[in-house]
N, CA, C and O of each residue as an XYZ file, in Angstrom:
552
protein
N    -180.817    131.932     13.788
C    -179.814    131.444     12.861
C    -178.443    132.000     13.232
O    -178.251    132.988     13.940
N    -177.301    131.053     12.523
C    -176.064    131.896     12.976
C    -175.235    132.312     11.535
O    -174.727    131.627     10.647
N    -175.419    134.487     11.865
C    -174.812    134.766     10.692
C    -173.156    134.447     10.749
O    -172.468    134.512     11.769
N    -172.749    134.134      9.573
C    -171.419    134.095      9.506
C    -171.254    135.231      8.424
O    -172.156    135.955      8.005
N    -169.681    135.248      7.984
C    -169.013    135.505      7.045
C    -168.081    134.955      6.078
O    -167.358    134.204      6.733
N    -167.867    134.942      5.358
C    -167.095    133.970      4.221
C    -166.604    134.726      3.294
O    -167.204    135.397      2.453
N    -164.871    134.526      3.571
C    -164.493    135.705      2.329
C    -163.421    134.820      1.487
O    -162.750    133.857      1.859
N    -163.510    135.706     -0.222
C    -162.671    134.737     -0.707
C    -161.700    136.175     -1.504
O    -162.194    137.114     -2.127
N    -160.505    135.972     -1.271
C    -159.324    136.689     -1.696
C    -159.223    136.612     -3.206
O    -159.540    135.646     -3.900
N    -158.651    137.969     -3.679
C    -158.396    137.638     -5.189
C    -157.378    138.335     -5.758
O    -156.937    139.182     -4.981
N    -156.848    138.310     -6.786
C    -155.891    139.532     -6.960
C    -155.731    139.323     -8.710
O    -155.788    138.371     -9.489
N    -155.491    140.870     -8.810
C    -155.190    141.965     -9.816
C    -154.604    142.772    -10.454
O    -154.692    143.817     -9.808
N    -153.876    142.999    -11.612
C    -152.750    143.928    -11.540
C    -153.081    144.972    -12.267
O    -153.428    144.450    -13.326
N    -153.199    146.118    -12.386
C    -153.685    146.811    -12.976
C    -152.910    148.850    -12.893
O    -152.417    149.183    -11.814
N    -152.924    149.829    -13.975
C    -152.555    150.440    -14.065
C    -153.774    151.921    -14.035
O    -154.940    152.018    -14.419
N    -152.958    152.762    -13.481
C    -153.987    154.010    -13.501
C    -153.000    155.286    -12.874
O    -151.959    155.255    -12.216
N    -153.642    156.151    -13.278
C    -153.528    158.255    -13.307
C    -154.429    158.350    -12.469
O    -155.562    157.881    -12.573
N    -153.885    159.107    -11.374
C    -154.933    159.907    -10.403
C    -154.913    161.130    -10.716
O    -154.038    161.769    -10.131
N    -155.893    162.002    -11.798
C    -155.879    163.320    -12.037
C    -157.291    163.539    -12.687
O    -158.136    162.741    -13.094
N    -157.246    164.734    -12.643
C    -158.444    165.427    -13.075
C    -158.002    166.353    -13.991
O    -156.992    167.043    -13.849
N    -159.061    166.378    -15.318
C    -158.872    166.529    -16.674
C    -158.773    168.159    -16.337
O    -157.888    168.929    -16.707
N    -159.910    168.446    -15.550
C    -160.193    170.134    -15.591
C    -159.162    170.806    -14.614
O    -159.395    171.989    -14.366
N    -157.995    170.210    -13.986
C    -157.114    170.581    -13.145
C    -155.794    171.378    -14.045
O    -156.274    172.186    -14.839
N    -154.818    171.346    -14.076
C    -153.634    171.855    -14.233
C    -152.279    171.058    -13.983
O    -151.726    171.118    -12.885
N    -151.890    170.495    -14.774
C    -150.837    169.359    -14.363
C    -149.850    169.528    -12.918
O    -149.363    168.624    -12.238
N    -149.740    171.241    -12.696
C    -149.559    171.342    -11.233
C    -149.685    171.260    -10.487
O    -148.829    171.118     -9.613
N    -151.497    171.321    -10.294
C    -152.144    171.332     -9.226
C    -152.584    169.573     -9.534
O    -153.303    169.295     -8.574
N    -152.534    169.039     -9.914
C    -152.783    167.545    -10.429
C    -151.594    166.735     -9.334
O    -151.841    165.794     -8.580
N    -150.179    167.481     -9.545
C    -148.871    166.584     -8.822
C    -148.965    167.423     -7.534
O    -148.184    167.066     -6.652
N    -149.843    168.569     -7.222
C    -149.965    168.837     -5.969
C    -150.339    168.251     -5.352
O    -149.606    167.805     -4.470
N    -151.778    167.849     -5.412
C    -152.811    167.106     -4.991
C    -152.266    165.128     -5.082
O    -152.238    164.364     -4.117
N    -152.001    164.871     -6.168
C    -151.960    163.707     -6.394
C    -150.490    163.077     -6.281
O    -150.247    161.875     -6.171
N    -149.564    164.118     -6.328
C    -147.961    163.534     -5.906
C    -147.770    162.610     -7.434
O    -148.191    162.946     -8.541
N    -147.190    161.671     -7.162
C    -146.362    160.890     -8.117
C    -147.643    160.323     -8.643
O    -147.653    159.986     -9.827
N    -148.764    160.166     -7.898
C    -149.729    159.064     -8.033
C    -150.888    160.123     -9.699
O    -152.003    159.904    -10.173
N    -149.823    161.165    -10.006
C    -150.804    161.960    -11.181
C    -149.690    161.991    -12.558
O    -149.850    162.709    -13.545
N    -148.391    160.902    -12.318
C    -147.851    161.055    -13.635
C    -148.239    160.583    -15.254
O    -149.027    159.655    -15.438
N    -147.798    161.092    -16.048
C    -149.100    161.114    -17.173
C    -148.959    159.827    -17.912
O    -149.654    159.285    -18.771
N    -147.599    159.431    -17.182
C    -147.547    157.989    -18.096
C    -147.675    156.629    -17.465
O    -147.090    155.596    -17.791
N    -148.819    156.878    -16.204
C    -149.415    156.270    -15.159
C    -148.275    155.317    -14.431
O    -147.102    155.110    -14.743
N    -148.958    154.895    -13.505
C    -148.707    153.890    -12.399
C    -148.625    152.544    -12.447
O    -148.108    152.294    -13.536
N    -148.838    151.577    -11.894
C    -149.412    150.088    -11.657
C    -149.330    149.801     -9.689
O    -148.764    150.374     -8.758
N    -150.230    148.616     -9.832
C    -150.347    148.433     -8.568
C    -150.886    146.456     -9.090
O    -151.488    145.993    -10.060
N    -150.260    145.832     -7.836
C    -150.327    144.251     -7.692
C    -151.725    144.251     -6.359
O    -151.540    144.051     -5.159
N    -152.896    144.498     -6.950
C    -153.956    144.739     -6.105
C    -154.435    143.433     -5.248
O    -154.181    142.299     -5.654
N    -155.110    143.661     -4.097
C    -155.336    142.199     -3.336
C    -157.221    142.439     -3.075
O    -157.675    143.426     -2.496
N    -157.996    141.425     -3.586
C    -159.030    142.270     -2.918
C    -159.560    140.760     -2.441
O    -159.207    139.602     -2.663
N    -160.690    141.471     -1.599
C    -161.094    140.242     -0.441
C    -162.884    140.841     -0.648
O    -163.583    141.852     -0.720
N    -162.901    139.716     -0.662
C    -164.927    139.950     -1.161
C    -165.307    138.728      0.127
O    -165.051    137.554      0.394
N    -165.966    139.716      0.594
C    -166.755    138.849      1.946
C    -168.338    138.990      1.932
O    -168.976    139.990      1.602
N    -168.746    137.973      2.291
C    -170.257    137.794      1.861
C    -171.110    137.371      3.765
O    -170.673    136.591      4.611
N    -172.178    138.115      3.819
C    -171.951    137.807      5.554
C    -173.652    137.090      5.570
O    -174.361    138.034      5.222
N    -174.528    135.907      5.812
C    -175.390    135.655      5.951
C    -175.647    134.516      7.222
O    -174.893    134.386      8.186
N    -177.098    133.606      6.935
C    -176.933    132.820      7.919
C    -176.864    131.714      7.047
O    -177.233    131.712      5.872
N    -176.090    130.230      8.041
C    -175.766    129.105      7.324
C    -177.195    128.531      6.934
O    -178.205    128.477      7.635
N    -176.966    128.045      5.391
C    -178.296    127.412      5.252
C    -178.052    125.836      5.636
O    -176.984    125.241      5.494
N    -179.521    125.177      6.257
C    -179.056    124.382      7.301
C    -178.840    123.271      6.287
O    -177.994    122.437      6.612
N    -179.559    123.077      4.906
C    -179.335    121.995      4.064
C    -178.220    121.462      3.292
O    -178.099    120.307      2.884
N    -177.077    122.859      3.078
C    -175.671    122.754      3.124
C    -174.383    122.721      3.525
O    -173.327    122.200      3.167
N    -174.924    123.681      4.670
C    -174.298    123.795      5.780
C    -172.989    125.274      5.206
O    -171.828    125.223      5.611
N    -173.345    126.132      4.519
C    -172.683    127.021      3.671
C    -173.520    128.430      3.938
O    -174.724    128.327      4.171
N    -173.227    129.056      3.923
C    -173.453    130.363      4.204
C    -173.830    130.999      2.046
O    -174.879    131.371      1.520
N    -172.281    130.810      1.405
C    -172.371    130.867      0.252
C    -171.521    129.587     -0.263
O    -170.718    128.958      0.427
N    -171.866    129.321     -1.646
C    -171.206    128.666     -2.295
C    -169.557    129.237     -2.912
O    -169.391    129.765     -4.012
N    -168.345    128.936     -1.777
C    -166.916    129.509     -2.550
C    -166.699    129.719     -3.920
O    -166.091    130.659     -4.433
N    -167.481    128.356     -4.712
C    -166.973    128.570     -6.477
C    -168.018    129.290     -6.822
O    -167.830    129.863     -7.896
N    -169.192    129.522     -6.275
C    -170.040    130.532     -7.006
C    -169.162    132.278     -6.802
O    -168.903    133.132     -7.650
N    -168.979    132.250     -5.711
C    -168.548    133.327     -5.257
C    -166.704    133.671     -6.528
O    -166.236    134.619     -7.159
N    -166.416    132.587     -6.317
C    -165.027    132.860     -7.150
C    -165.365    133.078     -8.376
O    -164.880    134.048     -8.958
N    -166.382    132.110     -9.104
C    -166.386    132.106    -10.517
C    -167.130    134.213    -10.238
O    -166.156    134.954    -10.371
N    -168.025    134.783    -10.033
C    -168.291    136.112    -10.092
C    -167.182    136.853     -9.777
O    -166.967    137.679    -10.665
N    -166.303    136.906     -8.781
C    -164.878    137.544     -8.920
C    -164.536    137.311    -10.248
O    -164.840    138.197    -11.047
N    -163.986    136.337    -10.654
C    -163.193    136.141    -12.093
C    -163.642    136.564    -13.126
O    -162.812    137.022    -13.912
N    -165.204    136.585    -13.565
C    -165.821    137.035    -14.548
C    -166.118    138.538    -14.438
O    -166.309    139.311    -15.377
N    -166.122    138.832    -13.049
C    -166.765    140.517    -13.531
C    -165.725    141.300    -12.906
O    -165.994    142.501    -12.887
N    -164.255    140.877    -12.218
C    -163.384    141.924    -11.379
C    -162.398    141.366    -12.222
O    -162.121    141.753    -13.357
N    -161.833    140.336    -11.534
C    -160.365    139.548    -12.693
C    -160.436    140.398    -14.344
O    -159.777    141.181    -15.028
N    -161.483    139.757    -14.369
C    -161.260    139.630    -16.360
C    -161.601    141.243    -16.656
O    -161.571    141.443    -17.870
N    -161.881    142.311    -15.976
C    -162.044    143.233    -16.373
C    -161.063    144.388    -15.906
O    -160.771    145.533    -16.251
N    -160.710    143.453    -14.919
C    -159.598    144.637    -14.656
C    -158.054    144.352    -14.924
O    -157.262    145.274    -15.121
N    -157.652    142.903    -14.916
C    -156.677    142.650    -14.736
C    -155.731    142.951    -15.750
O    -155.917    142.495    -16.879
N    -154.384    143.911    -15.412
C    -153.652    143.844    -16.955
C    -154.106    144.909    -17.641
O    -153.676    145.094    -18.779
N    -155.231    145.961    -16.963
C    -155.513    146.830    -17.609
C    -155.144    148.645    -17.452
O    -154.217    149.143    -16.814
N    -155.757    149.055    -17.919
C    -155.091    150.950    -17.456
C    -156.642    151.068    -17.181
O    -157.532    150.903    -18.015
N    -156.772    151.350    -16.003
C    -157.896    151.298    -15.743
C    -158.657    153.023    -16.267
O    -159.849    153.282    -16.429
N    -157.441    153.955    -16.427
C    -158.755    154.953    -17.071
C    -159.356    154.921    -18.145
O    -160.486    155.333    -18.405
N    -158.136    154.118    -19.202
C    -158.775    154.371    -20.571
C    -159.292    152.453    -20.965
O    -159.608    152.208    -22.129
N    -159.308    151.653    -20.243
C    -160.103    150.500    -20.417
C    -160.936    150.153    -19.684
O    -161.172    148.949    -19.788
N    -161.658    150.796    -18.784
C    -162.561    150.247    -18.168
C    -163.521    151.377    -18.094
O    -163.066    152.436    -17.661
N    -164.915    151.331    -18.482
C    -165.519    152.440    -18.660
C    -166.008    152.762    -17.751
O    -166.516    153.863    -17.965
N    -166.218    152.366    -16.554
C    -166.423    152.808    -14.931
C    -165.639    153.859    -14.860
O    -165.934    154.629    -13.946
N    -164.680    154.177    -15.555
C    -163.250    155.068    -14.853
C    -163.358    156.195    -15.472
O    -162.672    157.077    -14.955
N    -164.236    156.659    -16.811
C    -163.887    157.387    -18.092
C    -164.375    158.523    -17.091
O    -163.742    159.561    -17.279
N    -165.159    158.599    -16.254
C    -165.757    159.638    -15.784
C    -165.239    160.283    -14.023
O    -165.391    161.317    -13.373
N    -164.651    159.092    -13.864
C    -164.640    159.088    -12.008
C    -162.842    158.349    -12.102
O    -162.412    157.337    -12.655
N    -162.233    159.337    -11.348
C    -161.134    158.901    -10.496
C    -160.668    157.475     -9.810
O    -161.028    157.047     -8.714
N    -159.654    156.777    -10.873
C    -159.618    155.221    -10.273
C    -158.752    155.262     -8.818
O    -157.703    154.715     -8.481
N    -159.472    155.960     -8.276
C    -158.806    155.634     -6.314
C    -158.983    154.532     -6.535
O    -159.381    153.977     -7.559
N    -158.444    153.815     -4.744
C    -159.046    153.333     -4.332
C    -160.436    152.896     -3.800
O    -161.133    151.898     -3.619
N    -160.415    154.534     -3.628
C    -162.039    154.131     -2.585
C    -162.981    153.644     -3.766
O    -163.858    152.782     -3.716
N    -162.411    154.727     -5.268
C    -163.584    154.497     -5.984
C    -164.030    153.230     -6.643
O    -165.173    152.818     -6.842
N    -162.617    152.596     -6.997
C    -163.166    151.049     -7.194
C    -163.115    149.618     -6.560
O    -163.037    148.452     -6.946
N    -163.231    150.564     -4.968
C    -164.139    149.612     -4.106
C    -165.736    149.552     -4.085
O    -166.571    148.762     -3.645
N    -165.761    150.828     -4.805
C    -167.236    151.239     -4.946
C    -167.788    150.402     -6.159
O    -168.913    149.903     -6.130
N    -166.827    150.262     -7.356
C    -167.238    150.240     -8.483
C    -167.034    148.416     -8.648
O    -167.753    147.834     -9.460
N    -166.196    147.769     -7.963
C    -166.446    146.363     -6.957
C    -167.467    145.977     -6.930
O    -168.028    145.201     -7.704
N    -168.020    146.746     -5.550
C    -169.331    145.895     -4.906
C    -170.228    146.420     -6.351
O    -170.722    145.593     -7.118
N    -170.292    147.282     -6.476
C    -171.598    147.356     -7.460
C    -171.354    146.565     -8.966
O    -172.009    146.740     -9.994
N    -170.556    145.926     -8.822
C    -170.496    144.909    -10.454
C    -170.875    143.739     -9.549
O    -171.335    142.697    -10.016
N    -170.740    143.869     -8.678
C    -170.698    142.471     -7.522
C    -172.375    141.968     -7.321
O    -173.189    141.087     -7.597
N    -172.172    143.295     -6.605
C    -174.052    143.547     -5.939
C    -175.444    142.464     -6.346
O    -176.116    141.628     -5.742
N    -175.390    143.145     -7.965
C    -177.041    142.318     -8.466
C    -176.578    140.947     -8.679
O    -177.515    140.213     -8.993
N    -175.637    140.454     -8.625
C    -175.151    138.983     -8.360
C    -175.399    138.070     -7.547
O    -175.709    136.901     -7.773
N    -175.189    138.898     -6.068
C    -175.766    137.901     -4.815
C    -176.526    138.696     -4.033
O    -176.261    139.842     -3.670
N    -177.805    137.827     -3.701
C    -178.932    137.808     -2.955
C    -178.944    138.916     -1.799
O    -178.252    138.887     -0.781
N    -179.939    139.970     -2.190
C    -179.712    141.143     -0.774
C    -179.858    140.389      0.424
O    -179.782    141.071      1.446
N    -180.088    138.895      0.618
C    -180.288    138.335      1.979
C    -179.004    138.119      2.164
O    -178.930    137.515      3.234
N    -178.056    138.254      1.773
C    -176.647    138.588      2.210
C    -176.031    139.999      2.088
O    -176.345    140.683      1.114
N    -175.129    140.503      3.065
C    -174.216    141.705      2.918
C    -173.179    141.245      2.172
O    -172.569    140.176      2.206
N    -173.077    142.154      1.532
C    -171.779    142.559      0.369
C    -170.833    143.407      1.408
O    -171.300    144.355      2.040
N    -169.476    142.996      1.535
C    -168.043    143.811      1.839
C    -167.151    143.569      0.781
O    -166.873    142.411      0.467
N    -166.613    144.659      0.128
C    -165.455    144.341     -0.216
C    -164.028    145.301      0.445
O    -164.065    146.458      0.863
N    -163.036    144.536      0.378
C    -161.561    145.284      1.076
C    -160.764    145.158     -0.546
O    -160.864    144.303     -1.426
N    -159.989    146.378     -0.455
C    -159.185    146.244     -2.046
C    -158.353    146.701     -1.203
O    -158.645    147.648     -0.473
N    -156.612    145.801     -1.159
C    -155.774    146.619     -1.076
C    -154.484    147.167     -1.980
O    -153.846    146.325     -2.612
N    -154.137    148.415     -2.040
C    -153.587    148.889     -3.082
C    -152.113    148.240     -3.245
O    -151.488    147.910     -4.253
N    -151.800    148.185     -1.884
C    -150.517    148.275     -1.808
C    -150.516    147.036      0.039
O    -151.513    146.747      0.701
N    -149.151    146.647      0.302
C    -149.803    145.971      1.561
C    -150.247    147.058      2.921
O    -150.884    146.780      3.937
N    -149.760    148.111      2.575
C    -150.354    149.077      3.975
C    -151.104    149.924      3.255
O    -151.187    150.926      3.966
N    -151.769    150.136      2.147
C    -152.584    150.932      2.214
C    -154.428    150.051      1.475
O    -154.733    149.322      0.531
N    -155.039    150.625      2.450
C    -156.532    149.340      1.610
C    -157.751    150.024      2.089
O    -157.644    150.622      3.159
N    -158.887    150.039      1.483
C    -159.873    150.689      1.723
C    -161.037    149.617      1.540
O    -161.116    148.881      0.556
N    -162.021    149.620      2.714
C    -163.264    148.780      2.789
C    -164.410    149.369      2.258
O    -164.534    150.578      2.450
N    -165.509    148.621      1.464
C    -166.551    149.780      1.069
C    -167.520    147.984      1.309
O    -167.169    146.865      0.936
N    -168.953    148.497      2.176
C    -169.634    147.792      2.301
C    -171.272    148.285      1.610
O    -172.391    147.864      1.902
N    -170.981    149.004      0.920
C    -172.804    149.652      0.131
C    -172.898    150.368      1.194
O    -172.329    150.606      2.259
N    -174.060    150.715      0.386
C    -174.547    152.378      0.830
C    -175.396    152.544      1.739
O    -176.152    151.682      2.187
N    -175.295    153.956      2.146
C    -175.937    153.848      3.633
C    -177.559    154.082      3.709
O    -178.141    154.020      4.791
């Protein structure tokens, strides 16, 4: 068979504090720079969800695009968008909204959605030069 890949772009706007509760607001803007002020951030996020399998021969599709979009919109869009991601999204209440971490926290709203006979990638980028890939676990 021939695997492909198929990715569909999305975007997000969303607000967040990079700090840690048990830190020291010093060591918080040490570590975290501007990115730990208390009356947070925002970022115009870009993320790219790529799905990698083989074409099925009866459609000639690897995945279905609107299946794939409508699960972006319902479980990434609508939950993140417009939001402060520490104190509205309960993925965050516990864990640091990096990047890396909600590339992590991405694929895994993503994950039990589509078929382990496909790989899950997702790319989130924060900013246009800065972006982090998380493809599941090793």
């Amino acid at each position: 068979m021939n695997k492909v890949t198929v990715s569909r772009k999305a975007h997000f706007n969303a607000a967040h504090r990079l700090y840690r509760k048990d830190w020291s607001d010093a060591k918080n803007e040490e570590i975290f720079d501007k990115c730990s002020n208390p009356y947070y951030h925002g970022h115009n996020y870009e993320l790219i969800v790529s799905v990698s399998g083989d074409i099925d021969p009866e459609t000639g599709y690897v995945m279905d695009m609107k299946f794939l979009k409508d699960l972006i919109k319902v479980h990434i869009e609508d939950a993140f968008d417009h939001k402060n991601l520490n104190e509205q999204v309960p993925e965050f209440a516990t864990r640091i909204p990096t990047a890396e971490n909600m590339a992590v926290v991405i694929w895994d709203k993503l994950r039990p959605h589509i078929t382990t006979a496909y790989e899950l990638s997702v790319t989130l980028y924060e900013t246009p030069r800065n972006f982090v890939q998380f493809s599941g676990p090793n």
